[in-house]
C-alpha positions, 0 to 999 in steps of 0.5 A: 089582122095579124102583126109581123116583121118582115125579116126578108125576101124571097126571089122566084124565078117563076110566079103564077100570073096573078103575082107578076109584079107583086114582091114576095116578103118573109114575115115573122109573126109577132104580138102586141108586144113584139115577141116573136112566136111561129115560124116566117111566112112567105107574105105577097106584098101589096104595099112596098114595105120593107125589110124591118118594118112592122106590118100587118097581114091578113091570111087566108081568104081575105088575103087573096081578096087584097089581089086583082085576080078573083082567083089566086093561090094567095095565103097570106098578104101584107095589107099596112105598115104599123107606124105606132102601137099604144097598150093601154094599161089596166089599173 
């Protein structure tokens, strides 16, 4: 799993059947720390978050497994909302 911030929308007039009713998100990939690195992702949001919320996707193949459809385009997918983050420091 991968974290992001969701930073916006993405309106489509048209979506392939197996993304009806499913929010289209733009992420920004971060780390532990909460430093941005690459470039925004168009995510499918599976859980109502919202725009600046800490989430955590997945991509690939275990992203289109979070949809009903066996059979999907899906790239990536937001899969929770990060409520906290703890680092525990070495000594």
């Amino acid at each position: 799993m991968k974290l992001g911030k969701v930073i916006g929308r993405v309106v489509c007039s048209t979506k392939v059947e197996s993304f009806e009713g499913l929010k289209l998100l733009l992420v920004q990939p971060i780390d532990e720390k909460l430093k941005t690195y690459g470039d925004p992702i168009v995510t499918v949001d599976t859980i109502q978050s919202n725009t600046g919320q800490i989430i955590y996707y997945e991509t690939s193949k275990e992203a289109s497994m979070v949809l009903d459809k066996i059979m999907n385009p899906c790239d990536a997918a937001i899969v929770g909302i990060v409520d906290e983050i703890n680092i525990e420091k070495n000594l």
